[in-house]
C-alpha positions in Angstrom: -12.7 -4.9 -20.8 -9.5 -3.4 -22.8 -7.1 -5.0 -23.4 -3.3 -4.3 -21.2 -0.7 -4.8 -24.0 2.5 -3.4 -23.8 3.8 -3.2 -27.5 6.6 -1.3 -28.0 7.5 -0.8 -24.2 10.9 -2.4 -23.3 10.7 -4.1 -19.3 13.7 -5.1 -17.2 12.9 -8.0 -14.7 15.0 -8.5 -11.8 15.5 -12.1 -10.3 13.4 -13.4 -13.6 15.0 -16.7 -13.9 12.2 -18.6 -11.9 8.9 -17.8 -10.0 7.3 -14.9 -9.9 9.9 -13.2 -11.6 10.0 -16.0 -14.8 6.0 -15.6 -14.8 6.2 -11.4 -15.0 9.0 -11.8 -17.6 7.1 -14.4 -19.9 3.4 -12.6 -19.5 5.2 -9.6 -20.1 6.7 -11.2 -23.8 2.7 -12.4 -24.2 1.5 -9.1 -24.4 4.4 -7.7 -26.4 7.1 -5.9 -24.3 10.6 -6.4 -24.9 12.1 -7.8 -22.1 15.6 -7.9 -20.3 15.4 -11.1 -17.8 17.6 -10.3 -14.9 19.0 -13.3 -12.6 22.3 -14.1 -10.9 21.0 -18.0 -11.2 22.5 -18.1 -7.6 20.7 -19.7 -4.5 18.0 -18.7 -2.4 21.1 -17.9 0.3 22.4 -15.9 -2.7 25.4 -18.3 -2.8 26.5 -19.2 -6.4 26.1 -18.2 -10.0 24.8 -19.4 -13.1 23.5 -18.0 -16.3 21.4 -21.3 -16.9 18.1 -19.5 -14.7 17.9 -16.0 -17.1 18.8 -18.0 -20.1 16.1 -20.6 -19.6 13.3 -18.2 -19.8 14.7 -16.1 -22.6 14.5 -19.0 -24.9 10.8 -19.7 -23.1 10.0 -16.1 -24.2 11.4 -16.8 -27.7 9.9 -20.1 -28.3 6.4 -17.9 -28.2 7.4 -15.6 -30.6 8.9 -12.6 -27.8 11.7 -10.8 -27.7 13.9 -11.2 -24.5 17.9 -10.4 -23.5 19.6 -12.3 -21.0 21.5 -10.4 -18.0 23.3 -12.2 -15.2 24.9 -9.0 -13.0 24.3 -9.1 -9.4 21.5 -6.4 -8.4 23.9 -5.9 -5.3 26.4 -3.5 -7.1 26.3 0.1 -8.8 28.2 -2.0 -11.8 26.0 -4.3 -11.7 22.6 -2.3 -11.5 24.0 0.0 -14.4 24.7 -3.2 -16.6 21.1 -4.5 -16.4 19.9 -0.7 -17.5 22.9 -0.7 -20.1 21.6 -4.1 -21.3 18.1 -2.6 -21.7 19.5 0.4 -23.7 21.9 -1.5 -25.9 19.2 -4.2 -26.8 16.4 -2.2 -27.4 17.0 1.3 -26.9 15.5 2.8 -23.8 13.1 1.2 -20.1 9.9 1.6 -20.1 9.2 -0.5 -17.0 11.5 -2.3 -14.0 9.8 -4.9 -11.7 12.3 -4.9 -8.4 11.9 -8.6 -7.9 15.4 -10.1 -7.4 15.7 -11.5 -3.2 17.2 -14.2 -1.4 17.0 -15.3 2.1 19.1 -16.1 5.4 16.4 -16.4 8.3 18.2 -16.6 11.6 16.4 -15.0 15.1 18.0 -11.5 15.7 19.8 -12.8 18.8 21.5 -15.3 17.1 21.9 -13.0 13.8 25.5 -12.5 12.1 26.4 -8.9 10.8 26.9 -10.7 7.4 23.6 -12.1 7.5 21.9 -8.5 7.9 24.6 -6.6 5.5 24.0 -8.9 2.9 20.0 -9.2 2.9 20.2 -5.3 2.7 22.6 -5.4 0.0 20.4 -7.6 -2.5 16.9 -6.3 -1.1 17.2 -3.0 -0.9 21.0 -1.8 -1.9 19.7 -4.1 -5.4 16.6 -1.8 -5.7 18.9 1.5 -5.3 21.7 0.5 -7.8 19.3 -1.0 -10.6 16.6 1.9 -10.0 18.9 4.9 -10.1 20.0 4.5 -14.2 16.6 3.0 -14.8 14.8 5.9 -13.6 17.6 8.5 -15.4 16.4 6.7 -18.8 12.7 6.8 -17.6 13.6 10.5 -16.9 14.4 11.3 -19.9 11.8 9.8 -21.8 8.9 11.3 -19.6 7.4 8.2 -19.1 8.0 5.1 -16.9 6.5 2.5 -14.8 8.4 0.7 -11.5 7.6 -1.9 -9.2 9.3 -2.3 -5.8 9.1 -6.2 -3.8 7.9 -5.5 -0.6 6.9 -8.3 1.9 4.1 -8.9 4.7 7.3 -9.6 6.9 8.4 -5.7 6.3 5.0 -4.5 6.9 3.6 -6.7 10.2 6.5 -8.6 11.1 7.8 -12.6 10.9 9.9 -14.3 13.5 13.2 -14.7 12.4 13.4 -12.6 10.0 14.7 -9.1 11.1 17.2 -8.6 8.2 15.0 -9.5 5.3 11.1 -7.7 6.9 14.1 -4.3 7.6 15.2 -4.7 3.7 11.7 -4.9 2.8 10.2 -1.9 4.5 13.3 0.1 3.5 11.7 -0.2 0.2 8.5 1.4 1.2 10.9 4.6 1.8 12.3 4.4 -1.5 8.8 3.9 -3.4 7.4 7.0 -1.5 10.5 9.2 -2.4 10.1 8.0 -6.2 6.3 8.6 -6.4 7.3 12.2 -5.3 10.2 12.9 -7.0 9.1 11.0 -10.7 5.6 13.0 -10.3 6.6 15.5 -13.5 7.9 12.9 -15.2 5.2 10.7 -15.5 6.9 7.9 -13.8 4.6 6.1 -11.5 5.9 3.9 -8.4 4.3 1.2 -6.6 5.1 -1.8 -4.4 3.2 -4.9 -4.0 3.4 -7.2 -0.9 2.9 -10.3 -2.5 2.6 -14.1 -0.7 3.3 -16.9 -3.3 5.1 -20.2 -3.9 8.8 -19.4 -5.2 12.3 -21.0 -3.8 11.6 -17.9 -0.8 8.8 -19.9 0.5 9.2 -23.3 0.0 10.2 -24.4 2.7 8.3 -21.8 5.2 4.8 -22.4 4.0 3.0 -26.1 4.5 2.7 -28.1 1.5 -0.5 -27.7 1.1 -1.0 -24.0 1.3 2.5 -23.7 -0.8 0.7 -25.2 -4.5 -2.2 -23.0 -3.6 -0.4 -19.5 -3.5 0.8 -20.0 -7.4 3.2 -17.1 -8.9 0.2 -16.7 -11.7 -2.1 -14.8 -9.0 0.8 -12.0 -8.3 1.3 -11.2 -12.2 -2.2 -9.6 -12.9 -1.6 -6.9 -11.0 2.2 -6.3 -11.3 1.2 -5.9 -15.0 -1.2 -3.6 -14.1 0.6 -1.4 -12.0 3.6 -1.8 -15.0 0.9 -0.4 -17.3 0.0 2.7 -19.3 -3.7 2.0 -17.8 -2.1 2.9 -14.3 -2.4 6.2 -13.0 -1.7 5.6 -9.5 1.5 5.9 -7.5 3.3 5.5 -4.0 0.9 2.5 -3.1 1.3 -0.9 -1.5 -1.1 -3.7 -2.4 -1.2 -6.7 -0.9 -1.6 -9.8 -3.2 -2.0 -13.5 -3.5 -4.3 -16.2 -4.3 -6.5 -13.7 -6.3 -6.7 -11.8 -3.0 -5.9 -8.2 -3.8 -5.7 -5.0 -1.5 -4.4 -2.3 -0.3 -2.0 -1.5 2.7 -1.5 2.0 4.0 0.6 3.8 6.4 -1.4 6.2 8.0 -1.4 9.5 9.9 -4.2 9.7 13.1 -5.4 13.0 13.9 -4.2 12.2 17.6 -4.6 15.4 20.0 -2.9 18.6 20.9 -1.4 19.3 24.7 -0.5 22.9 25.4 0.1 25.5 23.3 3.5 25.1 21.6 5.2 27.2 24.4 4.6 25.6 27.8 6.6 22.0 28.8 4.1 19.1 28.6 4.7 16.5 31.2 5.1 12.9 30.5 1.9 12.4 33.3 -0.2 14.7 30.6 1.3 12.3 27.7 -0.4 9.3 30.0 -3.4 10.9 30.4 -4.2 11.2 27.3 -2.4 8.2 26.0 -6.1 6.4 24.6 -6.5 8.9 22.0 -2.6 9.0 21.3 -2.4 5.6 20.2 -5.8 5.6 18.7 -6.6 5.7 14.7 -9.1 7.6 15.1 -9.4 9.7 11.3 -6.3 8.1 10.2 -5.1 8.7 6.7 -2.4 8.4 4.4 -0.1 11.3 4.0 1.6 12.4 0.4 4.5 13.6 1.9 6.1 14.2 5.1 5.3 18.1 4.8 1.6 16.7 4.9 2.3 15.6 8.9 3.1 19.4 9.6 -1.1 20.0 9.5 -1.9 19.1 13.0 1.3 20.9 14.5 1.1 24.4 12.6 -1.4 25.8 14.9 1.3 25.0 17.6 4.3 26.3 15.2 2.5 29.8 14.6 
């Protein structure tokens, strides 16, 4: 088995001042990257501000012989995201890596939701992921090589009670990965998102005790540094993740069936009718682009 190091490779951390964030950061240090560690130090609601959180595990990181920088900018702002790059650059010259990690929460059912609670889960979820990933990805650009790692959530992907704002945020981010696994193809800059479930201030109150010490932040890690790896070759996947449980999740495409030819109407009774195999997965598959869905209509489009 070879060994995943990351020695000279420079790795920005959002929301790195405690769970799985603080363990990415330190294992990170442990296998020699130089890391930025990213935090607001501000509540799970997002309310509040500190630099105690970020500064905590730089001196962690420091204390076993790493090299870390401290960053406390909100991911939620183009200032802010172009800080945490700018911090990067100016500390140790270039980013290798970004881990999209930073979230808070404001559950509330979507009847009873406020506009402020939607606008600012979107801001920090996926608005942070735009504003940080944009210079990252410039610098990455530039230097024909990089590595990123978008936060999805099982809430995006299947759905959670209560939590419309935060599962929308997360599945925007799906859309982003899939855009950057095109567009950073020639640039060697691969894009993934993991899905994970694990014990962090997100979920502390949300998953039974029990269950909660179980689903430790060390299980997600292994992977994330995978995927943040030169070993990595794969991009625009989601894997789901926790308690040493890893797989993958996939949006797919069915083959479905054709009605008419492309030039007569099609009634909504023929749509019934043939409703079994519309729904159906039957030969589903993931797509690499949304030019890839045109393969079942061009014999209509000719």
């Amino acid at each position: 088995m070879s060994e995943i190091r990351f020695d000279g490779r420079v790795a920005i951390v959002t929301g790195a001042g405690a769970g799985l964030g603080r363990s990415y950061a330190l294992d990170f240090a442990k296998r020699g990257a130089k890391v930025v560690v990213n935090d607001l130090g501000g509540a799970r609601d997002g309310s509040g501000a500190s630099h105690s959180a970020a500064d905590v595990v730089v001196n962690e990181i420091k204390a076993l012989g790493g090299q870390a920088v401290a960053n406390y900018d909100s991911v939620a702002t183009v200032a802010g995201g172009e800080n945490i790059v700018k911090t990067a650059v100016d500390a140790f010259g270039k980013v290798d890596i970004l881990i999209n990690n930073a979230g808070i929460l404001r559950d509330k059912s979507f009847a009873k939701m406020t506009e402020d609670e939607w606008d600012l889960l979107i801001s920090v979820h996926l608005r942070g992921a735009y504003c940080v990933t944009k210079p990252a990805f410039n610098v990455m650009r530039d230097n024909q090589y990089g590595r990123i790692v978008c936060t999805t959530s099982g809430a995006g992907l299947y759905g959670n009670f209560g939590q419309a704002n935060y599962s929308s945020a997360k599945m925007g981010l799906v859309g982003l990965m899939n855009v950057l696994n095109i567009e950073g193809a020639k640039y060697n800059i691969k894009t993934n998102t993991i899905a994970p479930v694990a014990a962090s201030r997100l979920t502390e109150d949300v998953l039974p005790p029990d269950l909660f010490n179980k689903l430790k932040p060390d299980y997600i890690m292994p992977i994330v540094l995978f995927l943040a790896s030169e070993a990595n070759q794969d991009s625009g996947m989601i894997f789901n993740c926790g308690a040493g449980w890893y797989s993958r999740t996939a949006i797919v495409c069915a083959k479905g069936v054709t009605i008419g030819d492309g030039k007569r109407p099609i009634k909504p009774e023929e749509i019934q009718d043939n409703w079994s195999v519309i729904k159906g997965l039957d030969e589903a598959k993931p797509l690499g682009s949304v030019a890839e869905s045109f393969e079942y209509m061009m014999p209509l489009l000719k």
